[in-house]
N, C-alpha and C positions, 0 to 999 in steps of 0.2 A: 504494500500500500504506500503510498502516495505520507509525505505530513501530515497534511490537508487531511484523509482519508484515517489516516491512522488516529489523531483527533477528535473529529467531527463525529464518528460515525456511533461511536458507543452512545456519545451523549443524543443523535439522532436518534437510535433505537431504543433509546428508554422514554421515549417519547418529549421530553421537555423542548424549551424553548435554546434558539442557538445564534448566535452572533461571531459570525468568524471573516478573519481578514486571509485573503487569500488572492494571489493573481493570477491572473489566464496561463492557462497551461500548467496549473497544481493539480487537478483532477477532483476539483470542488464537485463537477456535475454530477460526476459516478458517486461523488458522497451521498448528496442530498438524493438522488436517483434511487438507489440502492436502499437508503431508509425508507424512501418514499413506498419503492415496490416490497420490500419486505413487509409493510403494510396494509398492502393493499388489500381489498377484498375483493376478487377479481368476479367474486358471483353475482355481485352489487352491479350493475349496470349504470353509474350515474356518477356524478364527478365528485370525488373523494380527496383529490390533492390540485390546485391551482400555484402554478409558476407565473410570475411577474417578470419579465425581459423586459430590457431598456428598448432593444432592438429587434425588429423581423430578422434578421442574420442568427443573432443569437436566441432566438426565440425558436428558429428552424434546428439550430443546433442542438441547442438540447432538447425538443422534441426528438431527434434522431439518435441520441445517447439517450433516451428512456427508452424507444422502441428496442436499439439493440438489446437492453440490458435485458429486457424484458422477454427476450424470446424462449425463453424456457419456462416461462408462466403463457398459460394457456389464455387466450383471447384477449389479451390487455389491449384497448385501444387507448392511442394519445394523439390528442387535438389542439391543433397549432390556430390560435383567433389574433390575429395581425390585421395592425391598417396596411392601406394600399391593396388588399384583397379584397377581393368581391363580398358583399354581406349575404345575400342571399346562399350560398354552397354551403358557409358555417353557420347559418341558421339552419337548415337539413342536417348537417352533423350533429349539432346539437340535439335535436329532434332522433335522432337513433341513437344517441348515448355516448359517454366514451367515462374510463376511469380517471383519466388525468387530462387538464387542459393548461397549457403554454401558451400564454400570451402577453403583447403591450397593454399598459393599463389604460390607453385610450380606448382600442377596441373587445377589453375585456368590460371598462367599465360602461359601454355602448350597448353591449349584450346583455348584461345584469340590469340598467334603465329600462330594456325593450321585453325584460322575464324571459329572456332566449335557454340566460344559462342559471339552472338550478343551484343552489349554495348549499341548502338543509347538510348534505353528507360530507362535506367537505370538509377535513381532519385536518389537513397541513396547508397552510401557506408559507409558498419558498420568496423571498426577495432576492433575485439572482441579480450581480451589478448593481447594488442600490444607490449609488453613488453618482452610477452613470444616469438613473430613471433621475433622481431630487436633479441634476446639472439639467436635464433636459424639460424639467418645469412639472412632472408626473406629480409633484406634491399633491395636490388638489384628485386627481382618479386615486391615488392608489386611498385618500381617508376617502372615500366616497364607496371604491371598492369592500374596504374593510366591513363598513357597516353595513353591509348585505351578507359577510361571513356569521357562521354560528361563534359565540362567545368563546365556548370550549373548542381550542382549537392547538395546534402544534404551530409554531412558528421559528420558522431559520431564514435568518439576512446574513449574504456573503457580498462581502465589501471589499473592491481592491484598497479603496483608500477609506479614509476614517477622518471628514471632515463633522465640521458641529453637528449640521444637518442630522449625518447619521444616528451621533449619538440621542438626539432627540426622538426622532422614529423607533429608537430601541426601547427608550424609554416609557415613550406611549405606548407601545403595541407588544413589547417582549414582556414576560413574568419569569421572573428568575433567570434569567438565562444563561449558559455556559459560554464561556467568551474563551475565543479561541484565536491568538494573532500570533500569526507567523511572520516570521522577519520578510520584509521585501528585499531581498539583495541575491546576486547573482556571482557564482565563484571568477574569481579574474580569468580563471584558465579557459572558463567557456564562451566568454564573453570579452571582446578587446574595444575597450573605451577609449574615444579618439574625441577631443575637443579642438576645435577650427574656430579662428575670428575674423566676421566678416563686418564692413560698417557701411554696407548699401544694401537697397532690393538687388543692383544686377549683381555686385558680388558675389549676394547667396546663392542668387543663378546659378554664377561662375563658378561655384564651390562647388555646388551639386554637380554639375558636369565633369568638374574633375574628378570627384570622390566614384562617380558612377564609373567614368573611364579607367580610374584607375585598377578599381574591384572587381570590375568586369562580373556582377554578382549577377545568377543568373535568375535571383527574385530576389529582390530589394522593396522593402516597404518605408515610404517618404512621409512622416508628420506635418501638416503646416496645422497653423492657428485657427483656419477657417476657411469656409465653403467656398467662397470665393476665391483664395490665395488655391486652395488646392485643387481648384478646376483649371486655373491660369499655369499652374507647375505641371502639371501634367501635358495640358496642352503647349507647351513651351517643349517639352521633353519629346512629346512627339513627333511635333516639326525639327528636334536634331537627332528623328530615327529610332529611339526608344519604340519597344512596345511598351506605352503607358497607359493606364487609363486613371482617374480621380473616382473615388468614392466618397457619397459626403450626402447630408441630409437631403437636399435638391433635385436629387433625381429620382426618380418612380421605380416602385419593385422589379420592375423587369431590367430598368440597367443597370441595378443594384447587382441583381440577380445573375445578370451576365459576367460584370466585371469580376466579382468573386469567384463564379466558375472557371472565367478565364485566369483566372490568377494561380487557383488552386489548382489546375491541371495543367500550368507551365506553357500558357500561350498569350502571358503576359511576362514582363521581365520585370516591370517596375506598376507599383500602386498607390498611387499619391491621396491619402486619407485622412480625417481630421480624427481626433479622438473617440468622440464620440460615433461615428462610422463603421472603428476597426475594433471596437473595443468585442471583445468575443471569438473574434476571428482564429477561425483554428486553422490552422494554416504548416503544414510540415516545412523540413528543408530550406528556411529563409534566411540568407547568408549574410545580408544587411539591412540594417535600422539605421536611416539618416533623418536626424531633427530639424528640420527649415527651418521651424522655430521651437526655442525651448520651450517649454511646459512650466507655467507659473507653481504647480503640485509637483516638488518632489519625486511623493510617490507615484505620481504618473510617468515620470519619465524613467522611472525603472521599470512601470508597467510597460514602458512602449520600446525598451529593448530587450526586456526579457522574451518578447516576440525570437527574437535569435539567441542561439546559445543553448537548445531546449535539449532533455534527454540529452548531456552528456556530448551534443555536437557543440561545435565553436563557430562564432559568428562573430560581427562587427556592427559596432555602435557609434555614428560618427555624428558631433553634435556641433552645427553653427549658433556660434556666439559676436553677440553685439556689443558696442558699451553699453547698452541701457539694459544688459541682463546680467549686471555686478549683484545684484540683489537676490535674483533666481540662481546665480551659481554657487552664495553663500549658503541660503538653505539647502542645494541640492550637495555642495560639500557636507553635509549633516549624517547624510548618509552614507557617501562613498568612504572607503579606507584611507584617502590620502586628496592631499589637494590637487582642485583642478590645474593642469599644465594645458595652455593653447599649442597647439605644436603647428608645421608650417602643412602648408596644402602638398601634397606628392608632387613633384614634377612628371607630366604625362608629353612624351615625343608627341608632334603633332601628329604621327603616323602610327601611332596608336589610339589616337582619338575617336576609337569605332565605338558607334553605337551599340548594347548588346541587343541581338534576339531574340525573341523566343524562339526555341526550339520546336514548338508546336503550335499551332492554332484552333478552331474549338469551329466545329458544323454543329446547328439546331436539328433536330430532325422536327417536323411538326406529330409526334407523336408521344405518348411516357404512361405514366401507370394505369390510368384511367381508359387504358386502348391497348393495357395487358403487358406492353413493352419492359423488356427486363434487359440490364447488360449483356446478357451472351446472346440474345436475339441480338443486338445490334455490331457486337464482335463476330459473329457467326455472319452476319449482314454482307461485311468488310473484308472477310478473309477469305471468302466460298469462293469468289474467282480464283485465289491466289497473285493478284494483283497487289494484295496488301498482306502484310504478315503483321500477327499479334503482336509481335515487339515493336510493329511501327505505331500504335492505337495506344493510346494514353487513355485517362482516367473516362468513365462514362458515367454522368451523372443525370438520371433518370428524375425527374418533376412530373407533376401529376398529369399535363400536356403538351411537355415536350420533354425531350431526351437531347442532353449537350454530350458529346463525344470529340475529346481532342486528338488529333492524327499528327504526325509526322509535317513540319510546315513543306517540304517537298512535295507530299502527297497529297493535299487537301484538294487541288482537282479531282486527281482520279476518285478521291475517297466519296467526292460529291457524288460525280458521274455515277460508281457504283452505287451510291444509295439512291439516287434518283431512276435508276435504271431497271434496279432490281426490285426485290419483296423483302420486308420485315416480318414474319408471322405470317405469312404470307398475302398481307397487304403491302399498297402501295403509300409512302408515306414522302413528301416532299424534307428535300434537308439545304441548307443555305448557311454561309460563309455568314461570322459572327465578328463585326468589328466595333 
């Protein structure tokens, strides 16, 4: 087990209340998960446990670490109620039942006003990210959600960081609780911290290009400040040949939805995101974290390169600094072992100034669960001519209406032509190039 895991879980399953600090990529979800389904009463047909996510991202995640966990208890349904989703589909889901629901507390508390979703049986409320929900204004759903919950209830908040807010929340809504903080800090060996000073917008440009050329990282995830700054970085990045894309509040579940596909199965090199965006993001194999800007929290910006470094691999943390972040780099020396050194930017030949690629790119197919479509129909799809071989086919991530499959960036004609040529299942399903 996991700290997080070895911790949490006794005080989960004796049912009390629980308060624990923990970051992304500790294995919190399998914590609370695992108490949750030990619990369960799977013969009950009505929602027993409700999850609060900041985010549709991480709101899909850990619906998908409760259904794994869950496969060896017979029939557990779990239902993901997110804005930017249709209401009417999660109103029928509702309507046939499920044991556990995962949702944002805009459209959990939209369902609970409208009586879609049942409360009476509901044992456990998780606050997953609570830190991220109060930054993102949730205050007002999640006391509106509460008061439709039964009084007797289980209650656990997993917090990366631990401002006042939270402690306030713990205090109205926890009873007794076990309080469980794990250090936020990351071993030197896995993680190599680099500070850079820059004292312009194009500078930090400038920096970033260099840091990227330098690294030649074949996924790289880029923080800025804001939705704005991180749609312009991306797009900047792009016109000098990066695969980039920007993730950020602004944009609608589907290019959400893509960009993180595209990221996760390596047909994106670079992901320009703000905090609150990436926060959740489970994401393997990420070789560097560059900061555009630093993070006023600390604890956030050990949040945001403990992204690299994970399980034992070694990664890179490269943070641009201004003068007017003397203040941010005093508290964030609070936690590091040794004071911050600015060091000089790499010198990069001009004739290595290559943009990196992705290795792979990513076909929609317009078909996924809902029309039966499973991974090896689509791998099976791709390799029946022998025109493609499975070592050339990357990750297939299958949605309820369509199915993304990344291919080899050489082969993504052919891989088209073959899907649009042939049969999946033995229907005909159109598939298109995803940028």
């Amino acid at each position: 087990m996991t700290p997080i895991q070895e911790q949490s879980l006794p005080a989960i399953l004796k049912g009390g209340d629980l308060i624990a600090q923990a970051k992304t990529g500790s294995g919190k979800t399998a914590a609370f998960a695992l108490g949750v389904l030990q619990q369960l009463n799977n013969k009950r047909f009505r929602p027993q446990a409700l999850v609060l996510c900041p985010t549709r991202e991480l709101a899909d995640q850990v619906a998908k670490e409760f259904r794994s966990l869950a496969r060896q208890i017979e029939n557990v349904k779990v239902l993901t109620l997110c804005g930017g989703q249709p209401f009417g589909p999660q109103v029928g889901s509702l309507e046939h039942g499920a044991h556990i629901v995962v949702g944002t507390p805009g459209r959990v508390e939209a369902h609970l006003r409208k009586g879609n979703l049942k409360t009476q049986d509901i044992a456990t409320l998780v606050f997953d990210e609570a830190d991220r929900m109060l930054d993102m204004g949730f205050q007002e759903s999640i006391d509106t959600i509460m008061g439709y919950l039964p009084e007797k209830r289980q209650n656990l908040l997993f917090s990366a960081t631990f401002p006042p807010e939270i402690d306030a929340i713990a205090r109205r809504v926890l009873h007794n609780p076990t309080h469980i903080r794990l250090k936020s800090d990351h071993s030197a060996s896995t993680i190599d911290q680099r500070f850079y000073s820059v004292d312009s917008p194009q500078s930090r440009l400038d920096a970033t290009l260099t840091l990227l050329y330098a690294h030649q990282a074949a996924s790289a995830i880029i923080f800025c400040a804001t939705k704005k700054e991180s749609q312009a970085l991306a797009d900047d990045l792009a016109d000098s040949g990066f695969s980039a894309l920007a993730i950020h509040g602004d944009l609608d579940q589907r290019q959400r939805e893509q960009a993180l596909t595209q990221f996760a199965n390596k047909s994106l090199s670079v992901l320009v995101a703000t905090d609150v965006a990436a926060r959740g993001l489970d994401i393997d194999d990420l070789d560097l974290v560059i900061n555009f800007h630093m993070s006023r929290d600390p604890e956030v910006h050990v949040h945001r390169i403990g992204r690299t470094g994970r399980q034992g691999a070694t990664g890179v943390a490269c943070t641009l600094v201004s003068p007017k972040d003397d203040e941010k780099c005093r508290r964030l020396e609070d936690l590091l072992p040794e004071p911050i050194s600015l060091a000089a930017l790499p010198h990069v030949p001009d004739d290595k100034c290559l943009p990196v690629r992705a290795a792979m790119q990513t076909l929609q197919i317009d078909g996924g669960k809902k029309q039966k479509v499973r991974p090896g129909d689509v791998l099976g799809a791709l390799t029946a001519g022998g025109k493609i071989q499975g070592k050339q086919v990357g990750k297939i991530h299958v949605m309820d209406f369509c199915t993304y499959v990344a291919v080899e960036s050489d082969l993504i004609r052919t891989a088209m032509n073959v899907l649009n040529s042939g049969k999946i299942k033995g229907r005909n399903f159109k598939a298109r190039g995803v940028r």
